[in-house]
N, C-alpha and C positions, 0 to 999 in steps of 0.2 A: 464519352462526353466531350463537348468541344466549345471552342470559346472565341470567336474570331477566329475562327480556322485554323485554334490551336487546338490540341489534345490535354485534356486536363484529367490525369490518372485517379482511381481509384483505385482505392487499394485496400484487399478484404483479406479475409484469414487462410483462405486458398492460394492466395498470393503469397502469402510471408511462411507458407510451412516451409520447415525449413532451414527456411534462409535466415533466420532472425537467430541471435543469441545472449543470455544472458548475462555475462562477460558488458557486451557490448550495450545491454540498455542501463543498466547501473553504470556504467563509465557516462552517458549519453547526461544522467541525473548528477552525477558529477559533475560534471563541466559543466553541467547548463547551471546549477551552484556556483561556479566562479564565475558568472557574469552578473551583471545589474541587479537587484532586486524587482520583481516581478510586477507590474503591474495586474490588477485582477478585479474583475467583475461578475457578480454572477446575477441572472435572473429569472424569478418561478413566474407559471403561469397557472392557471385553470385549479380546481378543486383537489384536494389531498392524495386522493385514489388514484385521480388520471392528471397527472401535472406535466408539465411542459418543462427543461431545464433549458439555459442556455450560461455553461460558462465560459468566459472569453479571459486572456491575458495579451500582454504585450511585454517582451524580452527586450531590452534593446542589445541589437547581437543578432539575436535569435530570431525575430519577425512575431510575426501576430497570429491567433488561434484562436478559434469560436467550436466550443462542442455542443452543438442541440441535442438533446435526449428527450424522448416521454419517458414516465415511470407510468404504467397502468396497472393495479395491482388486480385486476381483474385477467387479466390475461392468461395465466396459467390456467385457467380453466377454460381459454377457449383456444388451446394449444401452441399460444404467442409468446412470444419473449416478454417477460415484464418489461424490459428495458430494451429501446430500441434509438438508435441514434446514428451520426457520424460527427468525425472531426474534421474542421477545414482550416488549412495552413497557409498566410498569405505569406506571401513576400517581401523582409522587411525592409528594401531597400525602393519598391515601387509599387507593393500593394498588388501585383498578382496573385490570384488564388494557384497555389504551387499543386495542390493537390486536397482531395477527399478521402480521406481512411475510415474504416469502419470503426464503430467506436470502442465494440468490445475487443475490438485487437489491441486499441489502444490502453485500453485499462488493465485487460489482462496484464499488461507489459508494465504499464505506471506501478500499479496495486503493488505486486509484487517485486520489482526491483526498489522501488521508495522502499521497504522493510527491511530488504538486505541491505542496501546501501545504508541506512540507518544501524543496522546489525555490524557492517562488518566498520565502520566508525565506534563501538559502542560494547560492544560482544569484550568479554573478556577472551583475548590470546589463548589458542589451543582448546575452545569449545567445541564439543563434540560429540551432543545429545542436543538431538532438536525435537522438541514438544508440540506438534500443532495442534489446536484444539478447536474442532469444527472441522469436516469433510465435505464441503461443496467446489465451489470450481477455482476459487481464488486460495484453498488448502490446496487444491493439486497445481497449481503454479509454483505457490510457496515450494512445496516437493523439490523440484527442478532446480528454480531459481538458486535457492542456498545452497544444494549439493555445487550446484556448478558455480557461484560464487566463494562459496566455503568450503574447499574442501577436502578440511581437517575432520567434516561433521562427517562420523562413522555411524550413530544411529539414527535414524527417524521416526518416531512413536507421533501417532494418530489418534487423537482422543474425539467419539461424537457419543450425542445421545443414545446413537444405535450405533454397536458395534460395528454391525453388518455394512452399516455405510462407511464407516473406517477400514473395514478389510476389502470393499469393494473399491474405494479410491487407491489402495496401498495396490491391489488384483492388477491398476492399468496403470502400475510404474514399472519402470525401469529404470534402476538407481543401484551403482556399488556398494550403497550403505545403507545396514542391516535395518528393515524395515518393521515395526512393532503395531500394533493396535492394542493401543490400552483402556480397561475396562477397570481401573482408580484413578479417576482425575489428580487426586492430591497427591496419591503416592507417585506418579507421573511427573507432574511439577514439581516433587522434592527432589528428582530425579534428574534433572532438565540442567543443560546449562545455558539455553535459549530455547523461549516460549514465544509460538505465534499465536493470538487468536484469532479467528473469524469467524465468529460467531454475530446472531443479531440480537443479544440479551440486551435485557431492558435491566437486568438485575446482577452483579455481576459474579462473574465464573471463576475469576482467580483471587486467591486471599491472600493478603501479605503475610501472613504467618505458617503459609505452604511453601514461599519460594524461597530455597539456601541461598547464601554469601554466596554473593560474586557472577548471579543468575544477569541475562539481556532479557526485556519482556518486552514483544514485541504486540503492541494493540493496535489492531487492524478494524474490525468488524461495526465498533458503534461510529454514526455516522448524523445521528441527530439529538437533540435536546435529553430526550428519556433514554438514552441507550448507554449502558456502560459494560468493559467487560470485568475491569481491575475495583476490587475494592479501595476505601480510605487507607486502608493501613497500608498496601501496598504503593498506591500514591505517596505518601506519609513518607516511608521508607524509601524509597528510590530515588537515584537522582534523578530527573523529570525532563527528555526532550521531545522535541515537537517535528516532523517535517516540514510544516511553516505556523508560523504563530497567525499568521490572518487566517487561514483556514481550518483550527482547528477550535478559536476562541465561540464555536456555539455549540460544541459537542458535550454531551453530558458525561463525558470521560473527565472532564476539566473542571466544566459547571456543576454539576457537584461536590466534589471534593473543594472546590473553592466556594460553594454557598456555607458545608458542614467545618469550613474553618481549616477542612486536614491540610489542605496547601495554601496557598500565596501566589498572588500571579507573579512574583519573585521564586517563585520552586521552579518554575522552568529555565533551566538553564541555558536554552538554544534551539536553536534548529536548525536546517541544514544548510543552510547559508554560513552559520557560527560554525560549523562545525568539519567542514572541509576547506575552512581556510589555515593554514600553516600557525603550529603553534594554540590552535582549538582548544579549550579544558573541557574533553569528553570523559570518560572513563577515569576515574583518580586511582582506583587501587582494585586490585584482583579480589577481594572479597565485597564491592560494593556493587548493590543491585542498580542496574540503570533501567531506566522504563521509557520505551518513545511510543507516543502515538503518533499514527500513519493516520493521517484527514483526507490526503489525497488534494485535489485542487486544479485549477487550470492549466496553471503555468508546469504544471506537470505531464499533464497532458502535453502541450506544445512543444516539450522536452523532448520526451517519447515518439511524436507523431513527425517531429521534423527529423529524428535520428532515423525510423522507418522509409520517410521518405528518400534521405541519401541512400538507406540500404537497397531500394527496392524500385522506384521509381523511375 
């Protein structure tokens, strides 16, 4: 592609095997965490099924980022990606488009580094049981991302509705640490000393009277109004962070437990803006449960897609 007889890269997952590392895109979310607070916008188009997205941000620092996406939920049955998009990166200094990345390279990378960098802020010291609950493609990142951010974490236990999809995501790992599929969610989570979900329950899957002192739970999966994974009691119980407060204030992770009174928009204690700056009150004590939910967001994306583009571009 070319732009006044410049070369303007794209850059897709063919591109980045490889070359890309987890190390590197959690540091990427870091840093983009010490700079400004984010500017953000997002906007829907078209009917519920087949909707148009477009979220945009502006860093100052960092430059400006628009992600268009469709979401078509028809699609899997006519052998399409539900979800089809890319990210484009200007330049924050003159407003050139720097580059175009595909989008699911970008999220894979966002999704799952935002949890760990959340985790290893949060995780109580020398955690070493990781519980992921849900086997689709953002469980098999999780896999990777924490061993090679964490890596105290000795086992991995995989919890799905069907086993067989948990023993077949654990089948295309490659990991030092001892790999499990479990078939008791609860006795699993009593087990755990960090839980990821990603699941797309409307109802939720983990109970605060299943997670022991001193447990990290990390919520990934609900991403809209009806969707939750943690119940009240576990909101209740845990200290409460966010990866950003503008982005997760319409999820029904929050929205709930703040209509049934269990929390307070004063229970969240931070997000990760609070939370990687020097001196932060994350974590208070080895036996307390901390809970962050992961919303995801723009300016996350433009974190990720601009650290890509110095890697690869």
């Amino acid at each position: 592609m070319s732009r006044d007889g410049c070369a303007i890269p794209f850059i897709t997952h063919d591109d980045a095997a490889g070359r890309l590392d987890w190390p590197g895109a959690v540091q990427a979310l870091r840093a983009g965490h010490l700079l400004p607070r984010a500017e953000i916008a997002d906007a829907f188009l078209g009917p519920s099924t087949a909707t148009m997205m477009t979220r945009s941000a502006f860093i100052d620092g960092l430059g400006y980022g628009a992600k268009p996406f469709t979401v078509f939920d028809g699609n899997a049955a006519r052998g399409l990606p539900t979800v089809q998009g890319a990210m484009l990166v200007f330049d924050r200094n003159n407003g050139r488009l720097r580059a175009i990345v595909e989008s699911g390279l970008v999220t894979a990378y966002k999704t799952a580094a935002d949890s760990v960098l959340g985790a290893s802020l949060l995780a109580r010291p020398g955690s070493r049981r990781l519980l992921i609950v849900g086997a689709g493609a953002v469980a098999a990142s999780l896999v990777h991302a924490y061993a090679a951010v964490l890596p105290g974490i000795e086992q991995v236990t995989v919890w799905a509705r069907r086993p067989e999809q948990a023993q077949a995501l654990l089948d295309g790992v490659d990991s030092a640490a001892r790999l499990v599929v479990a078939t008791d969610l609860q006795a699993a989570v009593g087990q755990a000393d960090i839980i990821a979900t990603t699941t797309m329950a409307r109802d939720p899957v983990i109970r605060g009277d299943w997670v022991r002192p001193g447990t990290h739970v990390d919520l990934i999966g609900a991403y809209k109004a009806d969707m939750r994974e943690a119940d009240d009691a576990l909101m209740a119980r845990g200290a409460l962070f966010v990866d950003s407060r503008e982005t997760t204030a319409h999820i029904g992770e929050l929205l709930m437990p703040l209509a049934s009174g269990a929390i307070t928009p004063a229970s969240i204690g931070g997000d990760l803006y609070d939370l990687v700056r020097p001196g932060a009150r994350g974590r208070q004590s080895d036996d307390q449960v901390t809970v962050f939910k992961n919303g995801g967001g723009a300016h996350l994306d433009l974190m990720i897609a601009s650290w890509i583009i110095d890697r690869l571009a």
